[in-house]
ZAPA-520947 format. One line per 10 residues: number of its first residue (from 1); their letters; for each residue x, y, z of N, C-alpha, C, O. Coordinates in nm, 4 decimals. Example, Ala and Ser with C-alpha at 12.3 -4.5 7.8 and 13.67 -1.06 7.14 Angstrom:
1 = AS = 1.3190 -0.5690 0.7800 1.2300 -0.4500 0.7800 1.3200 -0.3300 0.7800 1.4236 -0.3319 0.8465  1.2850 -0.2250 0.7080 1.3670 -0.1060 0.7140 1.2900 0.0030 0.7870 1.3409 0.1138 0.8039 $
This chain:
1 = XXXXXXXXXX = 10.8654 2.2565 -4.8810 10.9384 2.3652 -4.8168 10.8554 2.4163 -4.6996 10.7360 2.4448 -4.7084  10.9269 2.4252 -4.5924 10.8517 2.4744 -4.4670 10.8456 2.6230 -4.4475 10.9197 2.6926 -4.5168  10.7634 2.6801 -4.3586 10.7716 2.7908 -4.3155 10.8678 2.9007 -4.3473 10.8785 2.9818 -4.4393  10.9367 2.8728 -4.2333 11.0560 2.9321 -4.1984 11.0933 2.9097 -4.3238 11.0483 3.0018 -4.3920  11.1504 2.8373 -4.3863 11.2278 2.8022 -4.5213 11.2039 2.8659 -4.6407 11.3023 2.8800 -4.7135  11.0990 2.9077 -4.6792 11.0631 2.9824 -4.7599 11.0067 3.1189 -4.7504 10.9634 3.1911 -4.8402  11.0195 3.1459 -4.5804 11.0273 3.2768 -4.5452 11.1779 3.3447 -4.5467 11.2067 3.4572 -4.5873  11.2836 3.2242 -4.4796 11.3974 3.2451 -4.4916 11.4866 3.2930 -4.6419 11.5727 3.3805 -4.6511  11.4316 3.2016 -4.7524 11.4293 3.2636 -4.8818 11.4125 3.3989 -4.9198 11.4961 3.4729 -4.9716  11.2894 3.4244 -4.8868 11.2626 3.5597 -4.9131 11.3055 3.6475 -4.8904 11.3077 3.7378 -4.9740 $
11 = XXXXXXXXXX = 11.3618 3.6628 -4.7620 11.4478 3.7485 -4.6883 11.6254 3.7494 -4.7355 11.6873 3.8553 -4.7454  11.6646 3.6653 -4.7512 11.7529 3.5738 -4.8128 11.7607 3.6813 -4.9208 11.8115 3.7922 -4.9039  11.6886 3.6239 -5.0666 11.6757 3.6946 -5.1886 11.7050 3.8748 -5.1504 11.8044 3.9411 -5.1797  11.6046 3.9101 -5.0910 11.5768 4.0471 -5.0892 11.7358 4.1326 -4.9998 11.7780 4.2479 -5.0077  11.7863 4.0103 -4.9205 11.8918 4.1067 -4.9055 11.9910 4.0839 -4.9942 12.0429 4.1858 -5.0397  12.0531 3.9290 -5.0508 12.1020 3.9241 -5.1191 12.1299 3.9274 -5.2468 12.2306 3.8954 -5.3101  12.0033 3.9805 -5.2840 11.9797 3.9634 -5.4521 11.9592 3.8277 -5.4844 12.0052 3.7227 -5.4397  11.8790 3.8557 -5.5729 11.8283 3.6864 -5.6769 11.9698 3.6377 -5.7362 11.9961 3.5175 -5.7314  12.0421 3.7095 -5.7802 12.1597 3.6295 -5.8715 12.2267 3.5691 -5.7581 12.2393 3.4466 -5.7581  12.2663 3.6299 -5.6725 12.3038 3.5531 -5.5653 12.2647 3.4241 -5.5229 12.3187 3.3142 -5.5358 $
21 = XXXXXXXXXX = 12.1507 3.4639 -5.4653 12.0378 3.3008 -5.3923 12.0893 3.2103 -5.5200 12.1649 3.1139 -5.5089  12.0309 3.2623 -5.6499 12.0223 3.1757 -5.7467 12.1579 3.0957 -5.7711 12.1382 2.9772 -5.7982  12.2800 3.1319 -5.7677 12.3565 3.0846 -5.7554 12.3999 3.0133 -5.6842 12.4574 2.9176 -5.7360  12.3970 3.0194 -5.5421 12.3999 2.9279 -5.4199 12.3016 2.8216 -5.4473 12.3518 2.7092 -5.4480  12.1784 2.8269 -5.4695 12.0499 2.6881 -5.4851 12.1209 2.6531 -5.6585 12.0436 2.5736 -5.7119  12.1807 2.6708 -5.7073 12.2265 2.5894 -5.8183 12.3553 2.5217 -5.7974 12.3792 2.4157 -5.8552  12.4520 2.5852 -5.7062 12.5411 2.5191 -5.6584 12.5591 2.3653 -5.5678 12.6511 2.2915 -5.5325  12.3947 2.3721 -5.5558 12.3511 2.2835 -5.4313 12.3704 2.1705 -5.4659 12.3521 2.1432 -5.5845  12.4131 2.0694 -5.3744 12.4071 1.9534 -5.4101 12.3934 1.8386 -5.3078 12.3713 1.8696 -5.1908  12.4028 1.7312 -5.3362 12.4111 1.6672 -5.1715 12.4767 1.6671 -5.0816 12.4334 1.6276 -4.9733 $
31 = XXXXXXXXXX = 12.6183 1.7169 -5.0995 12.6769 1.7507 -4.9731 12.6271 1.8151 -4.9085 12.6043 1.7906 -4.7901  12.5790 1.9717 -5.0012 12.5712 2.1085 -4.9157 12.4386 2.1606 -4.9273 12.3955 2.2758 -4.9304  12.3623 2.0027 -4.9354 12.1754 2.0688 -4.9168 12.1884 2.1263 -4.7674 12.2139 2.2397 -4.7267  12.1616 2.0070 -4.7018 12.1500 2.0316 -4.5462 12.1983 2.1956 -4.4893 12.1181 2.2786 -4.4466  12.3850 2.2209 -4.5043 12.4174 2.3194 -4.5175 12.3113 2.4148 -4.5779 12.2795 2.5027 -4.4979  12.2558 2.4206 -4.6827 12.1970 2.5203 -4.7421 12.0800 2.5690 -4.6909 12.0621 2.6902 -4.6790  11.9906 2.4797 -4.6563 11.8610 2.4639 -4.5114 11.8835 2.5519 -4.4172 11.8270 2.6579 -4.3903  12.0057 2.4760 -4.3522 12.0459 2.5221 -4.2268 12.0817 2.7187 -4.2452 12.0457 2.7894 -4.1511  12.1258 2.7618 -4.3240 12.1625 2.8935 -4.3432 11.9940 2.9519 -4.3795 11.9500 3.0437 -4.3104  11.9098 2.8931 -4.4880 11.8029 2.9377 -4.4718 11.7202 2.9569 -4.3952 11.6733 3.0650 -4.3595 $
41 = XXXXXXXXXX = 11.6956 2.8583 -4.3640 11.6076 2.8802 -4.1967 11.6117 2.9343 -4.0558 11.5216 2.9697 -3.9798  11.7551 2.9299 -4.0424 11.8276 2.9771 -3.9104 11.8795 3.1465 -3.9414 11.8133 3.2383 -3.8930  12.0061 3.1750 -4.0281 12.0002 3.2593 -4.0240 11.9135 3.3808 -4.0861 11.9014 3.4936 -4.0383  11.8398 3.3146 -4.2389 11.7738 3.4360 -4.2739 11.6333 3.3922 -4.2278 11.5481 3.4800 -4.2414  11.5942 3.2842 -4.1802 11.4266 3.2895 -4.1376 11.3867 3.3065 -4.0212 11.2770 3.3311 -3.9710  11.5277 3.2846 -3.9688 11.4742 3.2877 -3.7853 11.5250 3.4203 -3.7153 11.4609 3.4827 -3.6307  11.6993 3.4668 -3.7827 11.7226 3.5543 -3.7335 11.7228 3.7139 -3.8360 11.7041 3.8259 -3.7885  11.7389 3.6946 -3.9255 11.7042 3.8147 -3.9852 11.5500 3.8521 -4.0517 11.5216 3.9257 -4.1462  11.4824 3.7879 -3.9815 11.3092 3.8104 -3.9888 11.2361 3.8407 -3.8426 11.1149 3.8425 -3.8211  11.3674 3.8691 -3.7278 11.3275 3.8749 -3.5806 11.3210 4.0262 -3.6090 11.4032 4.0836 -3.6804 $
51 = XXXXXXXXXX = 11.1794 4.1088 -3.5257 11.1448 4.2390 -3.5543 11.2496 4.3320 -3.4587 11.2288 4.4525 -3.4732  11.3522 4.3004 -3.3690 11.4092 4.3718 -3.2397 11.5177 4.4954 -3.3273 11.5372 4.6066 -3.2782  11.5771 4.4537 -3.4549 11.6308 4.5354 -3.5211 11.6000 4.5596 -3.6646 11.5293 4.4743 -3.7182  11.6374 4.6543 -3.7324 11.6193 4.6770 -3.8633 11.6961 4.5911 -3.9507 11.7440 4.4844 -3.9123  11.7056 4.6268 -4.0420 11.8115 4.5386 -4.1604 11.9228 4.6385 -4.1589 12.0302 4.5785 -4.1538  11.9375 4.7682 -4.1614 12.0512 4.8221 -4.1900 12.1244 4.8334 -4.0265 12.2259 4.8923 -3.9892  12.0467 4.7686 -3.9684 12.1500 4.7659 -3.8107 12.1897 4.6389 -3.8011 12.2902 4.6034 -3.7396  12.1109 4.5630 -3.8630 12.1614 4.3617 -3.8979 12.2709 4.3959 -3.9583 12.3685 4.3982 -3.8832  12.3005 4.4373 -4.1211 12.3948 4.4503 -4.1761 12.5220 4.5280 -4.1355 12.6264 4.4939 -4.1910  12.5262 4.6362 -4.0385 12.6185 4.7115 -3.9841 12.6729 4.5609 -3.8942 12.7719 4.5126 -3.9491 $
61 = XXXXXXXXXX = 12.6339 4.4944 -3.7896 12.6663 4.3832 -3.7130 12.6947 4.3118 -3.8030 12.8150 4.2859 -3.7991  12.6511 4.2717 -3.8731 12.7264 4.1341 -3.9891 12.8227 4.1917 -4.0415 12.9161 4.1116 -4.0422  12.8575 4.3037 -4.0939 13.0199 4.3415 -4.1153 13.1369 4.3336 -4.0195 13.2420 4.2700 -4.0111  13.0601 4.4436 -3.9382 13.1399 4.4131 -3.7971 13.2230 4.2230 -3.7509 13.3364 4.1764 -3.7401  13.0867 4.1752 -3.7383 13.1389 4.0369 -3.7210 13.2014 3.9777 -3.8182 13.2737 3.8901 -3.7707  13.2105 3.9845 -3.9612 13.2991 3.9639 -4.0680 13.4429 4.0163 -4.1091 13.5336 3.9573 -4.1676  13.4362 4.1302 -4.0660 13.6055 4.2006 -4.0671 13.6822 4.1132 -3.9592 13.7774 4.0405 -3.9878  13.6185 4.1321 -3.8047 13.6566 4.0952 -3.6728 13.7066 3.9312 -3.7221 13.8105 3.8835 -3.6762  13.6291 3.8625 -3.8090 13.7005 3.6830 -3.7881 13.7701 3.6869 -3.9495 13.7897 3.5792 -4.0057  13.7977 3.7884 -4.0038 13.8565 3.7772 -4.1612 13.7494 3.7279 -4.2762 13.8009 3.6824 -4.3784 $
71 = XXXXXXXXXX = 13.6466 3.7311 -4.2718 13.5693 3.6835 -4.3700 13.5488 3.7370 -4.4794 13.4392 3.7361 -4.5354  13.6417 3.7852 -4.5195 13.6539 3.8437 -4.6546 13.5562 3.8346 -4.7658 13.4825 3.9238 -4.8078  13.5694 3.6970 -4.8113 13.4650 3.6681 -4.9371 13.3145 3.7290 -4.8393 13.2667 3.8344 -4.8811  13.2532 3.6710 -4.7296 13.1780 3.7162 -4.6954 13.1442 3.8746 -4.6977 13.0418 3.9302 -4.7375  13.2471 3.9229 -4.6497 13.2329 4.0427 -4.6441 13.2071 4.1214 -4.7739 13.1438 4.2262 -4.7614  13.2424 4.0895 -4.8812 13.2142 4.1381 -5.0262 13.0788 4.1509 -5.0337 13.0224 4.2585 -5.0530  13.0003 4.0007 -5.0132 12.8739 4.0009 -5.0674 12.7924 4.0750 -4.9085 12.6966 4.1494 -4.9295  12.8185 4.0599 -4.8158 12.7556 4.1576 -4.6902 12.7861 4.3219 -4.7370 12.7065 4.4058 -4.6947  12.8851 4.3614 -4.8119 12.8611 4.4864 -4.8376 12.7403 4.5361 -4.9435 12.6818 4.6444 -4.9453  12.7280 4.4521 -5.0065 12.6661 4.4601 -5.1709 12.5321 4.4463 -5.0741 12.4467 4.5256 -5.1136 $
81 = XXXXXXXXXX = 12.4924 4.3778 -4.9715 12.3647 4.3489 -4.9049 12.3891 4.5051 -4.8289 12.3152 4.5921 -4.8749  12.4526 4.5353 -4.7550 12.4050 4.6498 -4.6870 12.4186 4.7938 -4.7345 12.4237 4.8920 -4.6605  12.4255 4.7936 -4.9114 12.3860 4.9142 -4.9865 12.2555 4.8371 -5.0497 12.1912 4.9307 -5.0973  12.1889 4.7280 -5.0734 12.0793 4.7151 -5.0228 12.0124 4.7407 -4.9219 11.9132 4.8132 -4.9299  12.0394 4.7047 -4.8451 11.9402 4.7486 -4.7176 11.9484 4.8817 -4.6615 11.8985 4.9143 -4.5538  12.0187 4.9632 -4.7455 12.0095 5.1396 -4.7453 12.1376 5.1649 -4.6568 12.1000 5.2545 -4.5814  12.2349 5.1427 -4.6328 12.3385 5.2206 -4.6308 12.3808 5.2303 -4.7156 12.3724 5.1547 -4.8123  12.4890 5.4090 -4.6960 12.5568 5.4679 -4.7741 12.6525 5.4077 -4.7263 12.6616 5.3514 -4.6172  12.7860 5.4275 -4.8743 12.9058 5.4086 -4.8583 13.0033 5.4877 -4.7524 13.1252 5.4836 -4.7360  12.9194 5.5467 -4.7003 12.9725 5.6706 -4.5754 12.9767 5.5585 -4.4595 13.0732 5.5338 -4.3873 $
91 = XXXXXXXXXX = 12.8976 5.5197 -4.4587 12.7936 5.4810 -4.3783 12.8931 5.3733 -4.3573 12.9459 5.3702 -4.2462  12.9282 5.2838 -4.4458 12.9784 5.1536 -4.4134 13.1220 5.1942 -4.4098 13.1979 5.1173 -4.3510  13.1956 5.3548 -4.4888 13.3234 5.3633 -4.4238 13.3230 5.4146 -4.2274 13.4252 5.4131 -4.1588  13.2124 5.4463 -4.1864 13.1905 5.4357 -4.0647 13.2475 5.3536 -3.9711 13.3247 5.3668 -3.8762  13.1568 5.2200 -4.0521 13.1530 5.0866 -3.9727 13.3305 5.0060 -3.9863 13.3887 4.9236 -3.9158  13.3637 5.0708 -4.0957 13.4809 4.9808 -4.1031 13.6099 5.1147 -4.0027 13.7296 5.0932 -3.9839  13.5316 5.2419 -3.9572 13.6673 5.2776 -3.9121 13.6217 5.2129 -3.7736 13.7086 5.1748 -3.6951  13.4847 5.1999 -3.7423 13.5147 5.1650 -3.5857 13.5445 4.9961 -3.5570 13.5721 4.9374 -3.4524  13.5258 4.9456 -3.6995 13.6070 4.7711 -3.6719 13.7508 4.7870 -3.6253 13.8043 4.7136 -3.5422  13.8174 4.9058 -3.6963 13.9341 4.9981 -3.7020 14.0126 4.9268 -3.5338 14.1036 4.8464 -3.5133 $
101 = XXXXXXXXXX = 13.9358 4.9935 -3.4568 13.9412 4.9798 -3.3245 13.9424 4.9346 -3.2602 14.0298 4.9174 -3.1752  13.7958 4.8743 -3.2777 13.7576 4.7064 -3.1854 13.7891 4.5916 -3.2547 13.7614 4.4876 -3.1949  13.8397 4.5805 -3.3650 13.8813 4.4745 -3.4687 14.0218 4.4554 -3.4864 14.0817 4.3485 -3.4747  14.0727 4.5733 -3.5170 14.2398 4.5870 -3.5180 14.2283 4.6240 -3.6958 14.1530 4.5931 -3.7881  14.3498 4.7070 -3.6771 14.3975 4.7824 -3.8060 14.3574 4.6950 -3.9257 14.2659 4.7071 -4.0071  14.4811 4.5779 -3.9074 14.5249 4.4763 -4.0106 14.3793 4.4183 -4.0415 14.3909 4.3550 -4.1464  14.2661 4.4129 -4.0029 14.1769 4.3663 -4.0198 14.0904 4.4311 -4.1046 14.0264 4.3830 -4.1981  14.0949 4.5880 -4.0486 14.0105 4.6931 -4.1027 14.0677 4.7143 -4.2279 13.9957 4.7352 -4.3256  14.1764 4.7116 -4.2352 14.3034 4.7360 -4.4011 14.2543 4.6199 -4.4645 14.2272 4.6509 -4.5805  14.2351 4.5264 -4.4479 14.1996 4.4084 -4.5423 14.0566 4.4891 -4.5827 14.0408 4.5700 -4.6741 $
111 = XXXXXXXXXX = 13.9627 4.4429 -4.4895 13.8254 4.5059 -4.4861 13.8265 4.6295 -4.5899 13.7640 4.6029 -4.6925  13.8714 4.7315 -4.5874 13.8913 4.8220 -4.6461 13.8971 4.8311 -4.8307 13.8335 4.8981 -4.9122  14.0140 4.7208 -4.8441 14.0567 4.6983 -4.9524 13.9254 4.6300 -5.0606 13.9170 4.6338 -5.1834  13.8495 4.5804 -4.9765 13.7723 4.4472 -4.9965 13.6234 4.5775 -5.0291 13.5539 4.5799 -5.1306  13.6169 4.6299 -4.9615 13.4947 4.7579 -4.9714 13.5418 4.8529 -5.1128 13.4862 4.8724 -5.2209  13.6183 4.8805 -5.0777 13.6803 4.9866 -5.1616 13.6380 4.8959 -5.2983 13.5351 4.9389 -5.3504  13.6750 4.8232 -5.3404 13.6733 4.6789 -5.5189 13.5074 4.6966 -5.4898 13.4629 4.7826 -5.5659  13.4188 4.6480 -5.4144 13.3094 4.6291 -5.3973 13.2039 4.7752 -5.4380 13.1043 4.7632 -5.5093  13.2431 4.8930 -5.3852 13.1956 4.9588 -5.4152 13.2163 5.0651 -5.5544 13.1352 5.1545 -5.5784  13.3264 5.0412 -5.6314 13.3794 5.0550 -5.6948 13.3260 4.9963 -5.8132 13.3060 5.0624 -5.9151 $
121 = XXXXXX = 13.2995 4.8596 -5.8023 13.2138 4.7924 -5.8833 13.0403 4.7926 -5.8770 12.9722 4.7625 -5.9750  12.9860 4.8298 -5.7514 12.8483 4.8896 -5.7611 12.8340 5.0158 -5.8488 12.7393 5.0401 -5.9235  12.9532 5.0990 -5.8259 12.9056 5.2340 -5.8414 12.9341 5.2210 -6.0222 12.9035 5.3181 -6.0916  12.9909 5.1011 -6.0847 13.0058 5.0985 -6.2291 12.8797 5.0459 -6.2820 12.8453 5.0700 -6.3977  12.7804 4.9455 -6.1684 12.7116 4.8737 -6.2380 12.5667 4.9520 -6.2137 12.4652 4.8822 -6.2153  12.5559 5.0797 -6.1937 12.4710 5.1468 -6.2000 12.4269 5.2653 -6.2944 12.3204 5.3238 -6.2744 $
């Protein structure tokens, strides 16, 4: 394991939780090693280990960009990461009113629906 790769992990884990990672690296297989690399190293080793922003301003942008193209499933586990990385649920109904805007309604209403189950289920498993 290289560098980046097991820096990318780390970062990886810590935003996404271990059950998470752990699940994805057990899912792995030969189709979707490469795939799996490629997300480690690039996005969590190269770009969410770059010092220019915080994590809870990474995660505000990764929602943003997840409502905006429909990424729903994504967006579940990006919420669960950015009440890790210390936003409040205020905080992320924020972000989803101003997707509201620059995203479009129908987007933010999905988004919405998708937060709302998500946090709903944090706030049970605590």
């Amino acid at each position: 394991m290289d560098k980046r790769h097991a820096q990318g992990m780390a970062v990886r884990r810590e935003v996404l939780g271990d059950a998470h990672v752990d699940r994805a690296v057990a899912e792995t297989d030969g189709f979707t090693a490469d795939f799996q690399d490629l997300i480690t190293r690039y996005a969590w080793g190269e770009i969410w280990t770059r010092p220019g922003l915080d994590r809870r301003t990474r995660s505000c942008i990764t929602l943003t960009a997840l409502v905006a193209h429909g990424h729903l499933g994504e967006l579940a586990m990006h919420i669960r990461a950015a009440l890790r990385n210390g936003l409040a649920p205020e905080e992320i109904k924020e972000v989803l009113l101003q997707c509201a805007v620059y995203c479009g309604v129908p987007a933010a209403n999905a988004a919405y629906g998708v937060a709302a189950r998500v946090l709903r289920e944090e706030a049970g498993a605590g």
